[in-house]
N, C-alpha and C positions, 0 to 999 in steps of 0.2 A: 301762494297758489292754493296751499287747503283753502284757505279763511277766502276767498274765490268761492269755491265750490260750497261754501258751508254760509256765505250767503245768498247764494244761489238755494239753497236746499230750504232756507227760513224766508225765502221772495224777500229779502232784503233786496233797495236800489242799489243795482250794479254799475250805476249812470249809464250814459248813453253811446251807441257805439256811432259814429259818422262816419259814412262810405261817399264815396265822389265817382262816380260813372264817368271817365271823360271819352268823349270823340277820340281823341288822339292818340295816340302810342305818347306813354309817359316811361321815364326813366322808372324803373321800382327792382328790387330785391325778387329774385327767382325763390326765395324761402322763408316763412312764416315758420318765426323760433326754428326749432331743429329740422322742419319739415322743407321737402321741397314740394314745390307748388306746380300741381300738372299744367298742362298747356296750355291758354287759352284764346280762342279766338273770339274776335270782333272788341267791342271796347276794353279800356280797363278799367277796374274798380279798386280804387285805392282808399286806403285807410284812412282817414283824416283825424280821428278820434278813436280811441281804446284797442291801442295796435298792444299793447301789453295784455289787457282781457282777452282778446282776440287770441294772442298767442300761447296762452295759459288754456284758454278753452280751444286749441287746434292741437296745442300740445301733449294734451292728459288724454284727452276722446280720441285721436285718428294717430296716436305714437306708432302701433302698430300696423293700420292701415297703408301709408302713405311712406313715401322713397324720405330719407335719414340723409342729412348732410352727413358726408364723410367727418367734417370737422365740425361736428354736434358740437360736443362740449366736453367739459373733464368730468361733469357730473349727468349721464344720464339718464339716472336712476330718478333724478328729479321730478322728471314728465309722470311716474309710476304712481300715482295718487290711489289710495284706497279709501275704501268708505267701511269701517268699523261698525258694527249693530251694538258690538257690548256696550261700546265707551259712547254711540252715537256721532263719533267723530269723523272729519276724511283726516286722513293722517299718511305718513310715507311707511311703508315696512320692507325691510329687504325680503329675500326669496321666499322664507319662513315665515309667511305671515300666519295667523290664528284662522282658527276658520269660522271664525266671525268676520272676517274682513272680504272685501268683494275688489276688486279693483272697478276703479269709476270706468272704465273705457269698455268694459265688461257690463257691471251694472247698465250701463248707455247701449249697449249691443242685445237685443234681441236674440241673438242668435244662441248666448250665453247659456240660459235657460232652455233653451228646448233642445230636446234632445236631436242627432242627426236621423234623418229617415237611412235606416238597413234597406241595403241591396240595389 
């Protein structure tokens, strides 16, 4: 999942992702990795290619945003990816990370950075 993100950060090729629009109501999974996936209406768009990429970049970005399968995983500290300045690396850190380290889903958020407007 770093080595994802860390070629992502060097525009290394992350190959290609394939989606399929169909007409139809197809069979698919209500969750992408640990997320569940809001509602959608009219066609569906299904993975065909880099359902793994896809789920590494839904999972680190929108972990907090978006409804958590009950039965995630045993490890969901996994999704928690940070991005390090000292070492230049993304890397995992528990609660205590340094404060050189930014989490990626943060770094990705706008909102991170700017402070809240008072009042």
């Amino acid at each position: 999942m770093v080595n994802l993100f860390d070629s992502i950060r060097k525009q290394y090729p992350i190959g290609t992702l394939l989606f399929w629009e169909s007409s139809k109501a197809r069979p698919m999974s209500d969750h992408l990795g640990p997320l569940k996936v809001p509602e959608f209406q009219g066609g569906k768009l299904l993975i065909l290619d880099g359902q793994q990429r896809i789920t590494t970049l839904a999972g680190v970005l929108l972990y907090d945003e978006l409804e958590r399968s009950a039965a995630d995983d045993l490890d969901p500290k996994r999704w928690l990816v940070w991005y390090d300045a000292a070492s230049d690396n993304f890397v995992y850190h528990d609660d205590d990370a340094p404060p050189s380290a930014v989490r990626v889903s943060e770094l990705m958020a706008q909102r991170a950075f700017m402070p809240l407007p008072s009042g």
